[in-house]
Structure formats: structure tokens, C-alpha cells
N, CA, C and O atoms as a GROMACS GRO file, in nm:
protein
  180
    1UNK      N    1  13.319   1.660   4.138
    1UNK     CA    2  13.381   1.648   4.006
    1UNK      C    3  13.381   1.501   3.961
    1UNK      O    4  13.359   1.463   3.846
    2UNK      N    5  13.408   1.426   4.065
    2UNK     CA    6  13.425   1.258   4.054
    2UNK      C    7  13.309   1.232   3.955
    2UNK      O    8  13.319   1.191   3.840
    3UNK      N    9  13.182   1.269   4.033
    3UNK     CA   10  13.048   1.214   3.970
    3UNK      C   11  13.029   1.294   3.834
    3UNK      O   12  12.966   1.225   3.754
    4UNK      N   13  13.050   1.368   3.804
    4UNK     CA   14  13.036   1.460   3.712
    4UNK      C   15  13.139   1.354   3.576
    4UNK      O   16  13.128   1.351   3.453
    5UNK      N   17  13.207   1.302   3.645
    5UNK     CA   18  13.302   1.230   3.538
    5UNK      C   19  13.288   1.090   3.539
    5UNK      O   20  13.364   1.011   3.484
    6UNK      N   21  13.156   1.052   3.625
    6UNK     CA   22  13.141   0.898   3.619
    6UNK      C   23  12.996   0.919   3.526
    6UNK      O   24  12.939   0.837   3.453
    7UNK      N   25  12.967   1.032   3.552
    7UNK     CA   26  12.815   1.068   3.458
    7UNK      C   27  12.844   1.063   3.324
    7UNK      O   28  12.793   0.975   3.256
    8UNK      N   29  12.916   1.141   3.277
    8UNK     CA   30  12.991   1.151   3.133
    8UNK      C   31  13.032   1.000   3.068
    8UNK      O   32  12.993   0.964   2.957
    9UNK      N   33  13.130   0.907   3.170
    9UNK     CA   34  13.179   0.809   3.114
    9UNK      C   35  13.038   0.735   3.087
    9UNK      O   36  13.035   0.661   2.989
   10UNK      N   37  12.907   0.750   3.176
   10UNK     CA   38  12.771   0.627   3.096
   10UNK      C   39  12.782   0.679   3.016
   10UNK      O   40  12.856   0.633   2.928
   11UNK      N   41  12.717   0.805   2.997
   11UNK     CA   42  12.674   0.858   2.888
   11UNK      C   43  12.771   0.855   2.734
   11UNK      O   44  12.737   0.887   2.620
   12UNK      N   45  12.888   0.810   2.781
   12UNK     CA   46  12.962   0.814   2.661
   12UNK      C   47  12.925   0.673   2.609
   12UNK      O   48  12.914   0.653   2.488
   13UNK      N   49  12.902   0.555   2.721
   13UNK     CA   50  12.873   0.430   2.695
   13UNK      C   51  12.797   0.419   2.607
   13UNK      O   52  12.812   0.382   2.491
   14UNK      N   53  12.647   0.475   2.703
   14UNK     CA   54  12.494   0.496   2.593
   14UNK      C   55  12.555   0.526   2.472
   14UNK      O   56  12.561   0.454   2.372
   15UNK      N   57  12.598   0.635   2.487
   15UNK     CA   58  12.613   0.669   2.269
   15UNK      C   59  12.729   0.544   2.232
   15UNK      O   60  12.698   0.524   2.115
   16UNK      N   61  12.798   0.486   2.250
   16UNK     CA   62  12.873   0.418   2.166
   16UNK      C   63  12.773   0.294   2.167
   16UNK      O   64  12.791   0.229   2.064
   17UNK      N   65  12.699   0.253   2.228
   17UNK     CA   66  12.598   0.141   2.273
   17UNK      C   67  12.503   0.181   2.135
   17UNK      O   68  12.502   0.100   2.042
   18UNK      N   69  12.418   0.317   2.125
   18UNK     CA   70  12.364   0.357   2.050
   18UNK      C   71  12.415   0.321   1.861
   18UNK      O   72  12.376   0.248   1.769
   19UNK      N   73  12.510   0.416   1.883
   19UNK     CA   74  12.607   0.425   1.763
   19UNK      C   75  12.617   0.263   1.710
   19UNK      O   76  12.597   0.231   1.593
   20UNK      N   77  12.643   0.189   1.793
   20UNK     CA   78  12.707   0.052   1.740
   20UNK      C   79  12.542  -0.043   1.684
   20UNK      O   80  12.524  -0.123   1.592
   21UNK      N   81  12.439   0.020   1.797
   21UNK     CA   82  12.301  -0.003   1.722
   21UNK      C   83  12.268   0.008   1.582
   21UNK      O   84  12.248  -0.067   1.487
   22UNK      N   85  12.269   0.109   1.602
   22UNK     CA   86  12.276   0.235   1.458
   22UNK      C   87  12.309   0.181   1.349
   22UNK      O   88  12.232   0.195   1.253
   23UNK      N   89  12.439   0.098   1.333
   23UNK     CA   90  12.524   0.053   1.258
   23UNK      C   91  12.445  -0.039   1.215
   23UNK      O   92  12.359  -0.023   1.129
   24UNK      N   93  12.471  -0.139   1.275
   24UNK     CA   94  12.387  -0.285   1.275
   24UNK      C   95  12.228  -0.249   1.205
   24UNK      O   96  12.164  -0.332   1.140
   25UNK      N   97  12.200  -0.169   1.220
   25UNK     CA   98  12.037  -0.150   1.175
   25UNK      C   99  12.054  -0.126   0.998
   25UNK      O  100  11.997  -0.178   0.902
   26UNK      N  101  12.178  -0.006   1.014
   26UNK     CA  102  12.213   0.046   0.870
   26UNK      C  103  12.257  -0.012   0.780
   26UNK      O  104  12.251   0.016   0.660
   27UNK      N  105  12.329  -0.138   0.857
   27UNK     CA  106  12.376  -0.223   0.804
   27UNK      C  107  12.297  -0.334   0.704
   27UNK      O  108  12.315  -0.376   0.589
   28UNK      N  109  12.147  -0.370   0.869
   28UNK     CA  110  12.074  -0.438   0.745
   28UNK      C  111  11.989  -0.378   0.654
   28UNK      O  112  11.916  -0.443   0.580
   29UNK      N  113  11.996  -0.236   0.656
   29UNK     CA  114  11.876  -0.174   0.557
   29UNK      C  115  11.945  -0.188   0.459
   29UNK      O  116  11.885  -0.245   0.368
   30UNK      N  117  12.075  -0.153   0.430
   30UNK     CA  118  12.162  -0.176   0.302
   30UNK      C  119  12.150  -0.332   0.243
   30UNK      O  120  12.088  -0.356   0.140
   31UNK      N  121  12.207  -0.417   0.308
   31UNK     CA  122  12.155  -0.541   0.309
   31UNK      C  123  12.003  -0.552   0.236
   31UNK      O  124  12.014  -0.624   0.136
   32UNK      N  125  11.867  -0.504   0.253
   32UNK     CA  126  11.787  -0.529   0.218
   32UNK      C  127  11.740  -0.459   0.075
   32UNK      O  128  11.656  -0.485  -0.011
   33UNK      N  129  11.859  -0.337   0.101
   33UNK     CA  130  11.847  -0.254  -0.044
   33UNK      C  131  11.892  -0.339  -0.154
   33UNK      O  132  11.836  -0.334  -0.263
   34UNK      N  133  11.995  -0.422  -0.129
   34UNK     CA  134  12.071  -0.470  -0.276
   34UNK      C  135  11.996  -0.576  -0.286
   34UNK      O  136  11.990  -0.614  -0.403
   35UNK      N  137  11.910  -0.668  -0.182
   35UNK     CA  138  11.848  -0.782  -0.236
   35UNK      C  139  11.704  -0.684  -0.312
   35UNK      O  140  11.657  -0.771  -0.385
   36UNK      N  141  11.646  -0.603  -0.326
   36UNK     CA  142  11.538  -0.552  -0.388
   36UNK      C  143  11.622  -0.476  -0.482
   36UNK      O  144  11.538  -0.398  -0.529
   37UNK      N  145  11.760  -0.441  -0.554
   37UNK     CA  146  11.797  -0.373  -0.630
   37UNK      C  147  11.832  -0.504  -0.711
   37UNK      O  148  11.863  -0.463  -0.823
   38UNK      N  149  11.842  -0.633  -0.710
   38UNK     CA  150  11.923  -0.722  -0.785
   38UNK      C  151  11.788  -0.794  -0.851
   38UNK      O  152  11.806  -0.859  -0.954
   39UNK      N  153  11.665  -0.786  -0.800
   39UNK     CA  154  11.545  -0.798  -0.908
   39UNK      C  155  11.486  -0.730  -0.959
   39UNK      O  156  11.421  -0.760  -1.059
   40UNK      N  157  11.491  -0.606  -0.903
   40UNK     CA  158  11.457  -0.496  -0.997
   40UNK      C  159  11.596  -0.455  -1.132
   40UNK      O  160  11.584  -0.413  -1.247
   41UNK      N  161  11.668  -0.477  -1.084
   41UNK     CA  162  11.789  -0.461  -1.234
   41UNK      C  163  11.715  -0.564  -1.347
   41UNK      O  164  11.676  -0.534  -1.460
   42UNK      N  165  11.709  -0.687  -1.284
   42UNK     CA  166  11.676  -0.819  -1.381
   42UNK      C  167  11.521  -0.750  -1.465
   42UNK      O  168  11.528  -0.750  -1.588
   43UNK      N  169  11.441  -0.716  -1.427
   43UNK     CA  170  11.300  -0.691  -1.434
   43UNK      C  171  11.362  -0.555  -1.565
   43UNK      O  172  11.335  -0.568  -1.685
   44UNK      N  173  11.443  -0.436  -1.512
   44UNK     CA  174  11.420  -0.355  -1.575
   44UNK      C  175  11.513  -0.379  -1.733
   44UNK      O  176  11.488  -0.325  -1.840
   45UNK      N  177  11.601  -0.457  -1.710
   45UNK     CA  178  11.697  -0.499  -1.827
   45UNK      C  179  11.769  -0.441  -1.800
   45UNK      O  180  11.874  -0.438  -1.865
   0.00000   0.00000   0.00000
């Protein structure tokens, strides 16, 4: 049972490890959205 519950706790690691990736990535795609949305506003009027 021990191991069964030391298996779970990585695996919970991996995904919050993941998740916090995730973020950071989403983070800069947004980031890269508003710098290509703030010359295209100017461009379109």
C-alpha cells in the first residue's frame, strides 16, 4: 500500500510540475497575442 502511495504522490508531482509548465507557456502565448493585437488595432483603425 506504502508504494502504491509513494507512486501517486510523484505522479501528483509530475502533473503539478506539468500544470505549472502549462501555465507559463499560456502565459507567454497570451503575452504574444496582445503584442500582435496592439498593431494590428493601429493598422486596422
Amino acid at each position: 500500500m506504502e508504494e502504491l502511495r509513494s507512486g501517486l504522490d510523484a505522479l501528483r508531482g509530475e502533473v503539478a510540475t506539468l500544470a505549472s509548465e502549462f501555465r507559463g507557456f499560456a502565459a507567454s502565448v497570451e503575452s504574444m497575442r496582445q503584442d500582435f493585437d496592439e498593431p494590428l488595432k493601429r493598422l486596422g483603425g
